[in-house]
C-alpha positions in Angstrom: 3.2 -9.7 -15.4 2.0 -13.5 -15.4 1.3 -13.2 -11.6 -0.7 -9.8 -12.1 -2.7 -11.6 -15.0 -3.2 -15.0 -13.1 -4.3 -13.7 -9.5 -6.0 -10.3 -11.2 -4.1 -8.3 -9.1 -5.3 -4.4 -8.2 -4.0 -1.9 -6.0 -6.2 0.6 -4.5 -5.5 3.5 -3.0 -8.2 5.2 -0.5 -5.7 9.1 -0.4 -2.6 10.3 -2.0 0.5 9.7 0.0 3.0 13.3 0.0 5.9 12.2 -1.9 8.2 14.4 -0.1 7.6 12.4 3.2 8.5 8.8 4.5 6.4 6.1 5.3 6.8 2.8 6.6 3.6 0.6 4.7 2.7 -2.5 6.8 1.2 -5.3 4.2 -0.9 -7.6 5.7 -1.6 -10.7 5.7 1.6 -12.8 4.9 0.0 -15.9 4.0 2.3 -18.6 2.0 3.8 -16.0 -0.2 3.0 -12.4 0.0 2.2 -12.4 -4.0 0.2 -8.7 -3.3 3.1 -6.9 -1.6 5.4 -8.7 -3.7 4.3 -8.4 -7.0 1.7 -5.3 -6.8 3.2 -3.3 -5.0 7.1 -3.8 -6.4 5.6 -4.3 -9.9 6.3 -1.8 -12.6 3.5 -1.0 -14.7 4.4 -1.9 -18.2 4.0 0.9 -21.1 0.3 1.0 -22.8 -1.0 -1.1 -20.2 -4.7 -0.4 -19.3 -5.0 -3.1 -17.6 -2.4 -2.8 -14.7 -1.9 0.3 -12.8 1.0 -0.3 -10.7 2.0 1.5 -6.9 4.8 3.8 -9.5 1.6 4.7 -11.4 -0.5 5.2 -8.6 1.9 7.2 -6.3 4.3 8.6 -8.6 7.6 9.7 -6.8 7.1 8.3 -4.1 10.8 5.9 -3.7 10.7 2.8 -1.3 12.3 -0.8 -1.0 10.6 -3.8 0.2 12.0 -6.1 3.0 12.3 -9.6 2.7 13.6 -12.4 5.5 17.0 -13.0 4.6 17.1 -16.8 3.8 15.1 -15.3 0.6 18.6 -14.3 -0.3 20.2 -17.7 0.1 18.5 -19.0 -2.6 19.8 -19.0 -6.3 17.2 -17.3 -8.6 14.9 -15.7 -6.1 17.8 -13.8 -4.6 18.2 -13.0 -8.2 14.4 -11.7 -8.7 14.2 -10.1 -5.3 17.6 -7.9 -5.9 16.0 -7.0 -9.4 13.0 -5.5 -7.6 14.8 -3.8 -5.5 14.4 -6.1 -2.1 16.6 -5.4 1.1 17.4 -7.7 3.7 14.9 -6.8 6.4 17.4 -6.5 9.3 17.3 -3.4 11.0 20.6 -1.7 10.2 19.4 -2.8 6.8 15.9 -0.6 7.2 17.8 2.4 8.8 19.7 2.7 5.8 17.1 2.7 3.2 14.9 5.3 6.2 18.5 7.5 6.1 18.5 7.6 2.2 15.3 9.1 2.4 13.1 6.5 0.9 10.1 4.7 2.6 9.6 1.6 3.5 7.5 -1.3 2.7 7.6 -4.9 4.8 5.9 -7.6 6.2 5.2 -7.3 10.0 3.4 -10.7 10.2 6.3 -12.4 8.6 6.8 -16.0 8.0 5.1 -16.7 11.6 2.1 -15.4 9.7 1.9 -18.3 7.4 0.8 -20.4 10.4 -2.3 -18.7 10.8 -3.6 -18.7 6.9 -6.9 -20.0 5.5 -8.9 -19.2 2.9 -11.9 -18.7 4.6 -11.1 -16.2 7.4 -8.4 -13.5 7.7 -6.0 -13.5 10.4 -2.8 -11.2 11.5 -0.1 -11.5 13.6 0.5 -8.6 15.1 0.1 -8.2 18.5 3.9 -8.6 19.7 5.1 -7.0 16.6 6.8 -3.8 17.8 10.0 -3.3 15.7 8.3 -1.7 12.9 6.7 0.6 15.2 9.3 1.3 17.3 11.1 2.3 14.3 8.5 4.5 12.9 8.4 6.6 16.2 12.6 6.5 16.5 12.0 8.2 12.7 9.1 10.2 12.6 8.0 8.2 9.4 4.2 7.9 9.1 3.0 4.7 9.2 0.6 3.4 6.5 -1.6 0.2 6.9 -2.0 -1.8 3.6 -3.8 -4.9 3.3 -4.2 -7.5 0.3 -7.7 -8.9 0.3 -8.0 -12.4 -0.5 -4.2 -13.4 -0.6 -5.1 -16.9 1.5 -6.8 -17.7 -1.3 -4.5 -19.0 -3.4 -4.0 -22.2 -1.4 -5.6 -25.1 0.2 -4.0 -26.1 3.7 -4.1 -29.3 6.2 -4.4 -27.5 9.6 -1.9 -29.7 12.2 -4.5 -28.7 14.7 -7.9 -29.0 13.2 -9.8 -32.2 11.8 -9.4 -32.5 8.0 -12.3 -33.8 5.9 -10.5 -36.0 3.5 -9.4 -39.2 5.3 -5.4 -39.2 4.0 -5.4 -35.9 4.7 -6.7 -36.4 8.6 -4.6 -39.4 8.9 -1.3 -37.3 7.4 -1.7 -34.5 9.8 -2.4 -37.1 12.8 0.4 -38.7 12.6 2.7 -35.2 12.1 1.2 -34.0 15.7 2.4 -37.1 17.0 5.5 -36.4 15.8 5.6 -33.1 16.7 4.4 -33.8 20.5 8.0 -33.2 21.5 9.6 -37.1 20.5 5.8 -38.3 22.2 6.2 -36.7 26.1 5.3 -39.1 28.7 2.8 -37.4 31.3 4.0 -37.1 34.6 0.6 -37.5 36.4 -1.2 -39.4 33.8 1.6 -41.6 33.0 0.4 -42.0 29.6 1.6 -40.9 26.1 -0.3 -36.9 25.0 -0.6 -35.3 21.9 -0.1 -32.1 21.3 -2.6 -29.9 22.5 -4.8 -27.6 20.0 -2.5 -24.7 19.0 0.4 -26.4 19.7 1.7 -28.4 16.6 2.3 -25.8 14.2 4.7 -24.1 16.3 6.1 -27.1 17.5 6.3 -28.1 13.8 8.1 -24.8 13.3 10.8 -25.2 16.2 11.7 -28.9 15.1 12.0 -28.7 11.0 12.6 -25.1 11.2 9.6 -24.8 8.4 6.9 -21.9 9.3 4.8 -22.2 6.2 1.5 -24.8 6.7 1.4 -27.7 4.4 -0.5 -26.9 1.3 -2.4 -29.6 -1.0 -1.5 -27.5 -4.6 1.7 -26.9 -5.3 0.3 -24.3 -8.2 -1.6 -21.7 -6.1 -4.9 -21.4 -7.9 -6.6 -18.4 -9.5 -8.0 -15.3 -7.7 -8.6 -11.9 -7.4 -6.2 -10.3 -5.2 -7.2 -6.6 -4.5 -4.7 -4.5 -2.4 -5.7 -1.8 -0.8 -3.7 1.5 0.6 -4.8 2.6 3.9 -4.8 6.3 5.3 -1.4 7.7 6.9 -1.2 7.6 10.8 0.8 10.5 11.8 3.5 9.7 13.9 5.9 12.5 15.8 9.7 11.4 16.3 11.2 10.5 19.5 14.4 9.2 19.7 14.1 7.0 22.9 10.5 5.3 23.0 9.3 4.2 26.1 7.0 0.7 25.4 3.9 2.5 26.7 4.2 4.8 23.6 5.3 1.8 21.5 2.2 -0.2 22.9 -0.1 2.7 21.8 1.1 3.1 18.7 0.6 0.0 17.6 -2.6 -0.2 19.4 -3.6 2.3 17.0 -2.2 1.1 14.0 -4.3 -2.0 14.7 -7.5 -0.5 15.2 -6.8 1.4 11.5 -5.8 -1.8 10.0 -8.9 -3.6 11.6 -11.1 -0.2 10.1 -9.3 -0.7 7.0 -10.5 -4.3 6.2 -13.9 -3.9 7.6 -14.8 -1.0 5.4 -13.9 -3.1 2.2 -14.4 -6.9 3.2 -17.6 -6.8 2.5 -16.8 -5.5 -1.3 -13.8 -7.3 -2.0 -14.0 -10.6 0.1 -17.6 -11.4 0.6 -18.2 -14.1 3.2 -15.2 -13.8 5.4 -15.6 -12.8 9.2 -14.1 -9.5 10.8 -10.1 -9.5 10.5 -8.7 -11.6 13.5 -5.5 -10.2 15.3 -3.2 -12.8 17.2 
């Protein structure tokens, strides 16, 4: 319970989910680590605890297994802690069987592509071209459930590859990384002279050339916060077995604008300051 104690972790939960139906719960955002989906949510709350009111406590009997990427199982100790709380490899035969055992789901949709978009001042999702999770949902008939963790950019301090930096070393560090990262310094062909990469570029370049998604961060101890997460309404969804995309599109579509209601009607409570949630 150290990282419930350290980043005050709280779930909240805004109606009672039916424990004799499956859901697939979307946490957003990912940021470096997911510590709300990962610890509050998969957290059991521990006997005469008044401080901690885990998701078992919250929604008793409801059953469900987290995904996680599956490098997080290639490494010795947090494949250890991640098979403890009951973590499955998030590839899809991996999700059918936990959906045909008839528990419900809980993942990441951002994923590790997420972590490119955090900062602590602004909230930002990536879930535009994120249809698996949907296209499972409908393929299922499992009701989708939006869940977002206010506040989990928090922890860190990051040097944006694409953004001036206020600290000189740090402007000069992430400088010299877009250089490198502006594909081995491409020569333009009308210009004739060395370019940079462009705004928006260099973290995904970054990504492609060291393989790393996750943004440099200044602390390597994420600092203390609150992190509240809170449990969105159900969207009903009706199986069908062969989605077309238009109905995958719409569902998600929807799923978006609850997610977007969802942090607007607590924003202003739990993370005061911050702008509406951005979707990329």
């Amino acid at each position: 319970m150290w990282f419930a104690k350290r980043f005050s972790l709280k779930i909240e939960k805004t109606v009672n989910l039916d424990p004799q139906k499956q859901y697939i719960l979307g946490n957003h955002p990912h940021a470096i680590l997911p510590f709300g989906s990962m610890v509050a949510l998969n957290a059991t709350t521990p006997e005469k605890s008044s401080a901690f009111q885990g998701f078992d406590q919250l929604f008793p009997s409801l059953s469900f297994r987290t995904l996680a990427a599956t490098f997080c199982f290639y490494i010795p100790g947090y494949r250890e802690l991640c098979l403890y709380a009951g973590v499955v490899d998030a590839a899809r035969y991996s999700a059918r069987r936990v959906l045909n055992c008839g528990k419900s789901l809980m993942l990441v949709p951002g994923g590790a592509t997420e972590a490119l978009y955090c900062k602590p001042n602004e909230d930002i999702v990536y879930l535009k071209k994120r249809f698996g999770f949907i296209k499972l949902a409908l393929e299922t008939g499992c009701d989708l459930v939006p869940v977002f963790s206010f506040n989990e950019c928090n922890c860190w301090s990051i040097i944006d590859l694409d953004e001036s930096n206020g600290h000189s070393m740090t402007s000069f560090f992430a400088s010299m990384i877009r250089k490198l990262c502006s594909e081995c310094l491409v020569l333009s062909s009308h210009t004739k002279a060395i370019s940079c990469c462009p705004p928006g570029v260099a973290k995904r370049r970054f990504q492609r050339i060291t393989g790393l998604s996750l943004p440099l961060v200044t602390n390597l101890i994420p600092r203390k916060t609150k992190i509240t997460v809170v449990v969105g309404r159900p969207i009903s969804v009706s199986k069908v077995e062969k989605p077309s995309n238009k109905q995958v599109e719409s569902l998600l579509n929807e799923y978006i604008g609850a997610l977007k209601a969802l942090h607007e009607k607590h924003r202003a409570r739990l993370s005061p300051g911050k702008p509406a949630l951005k979707v990329v």
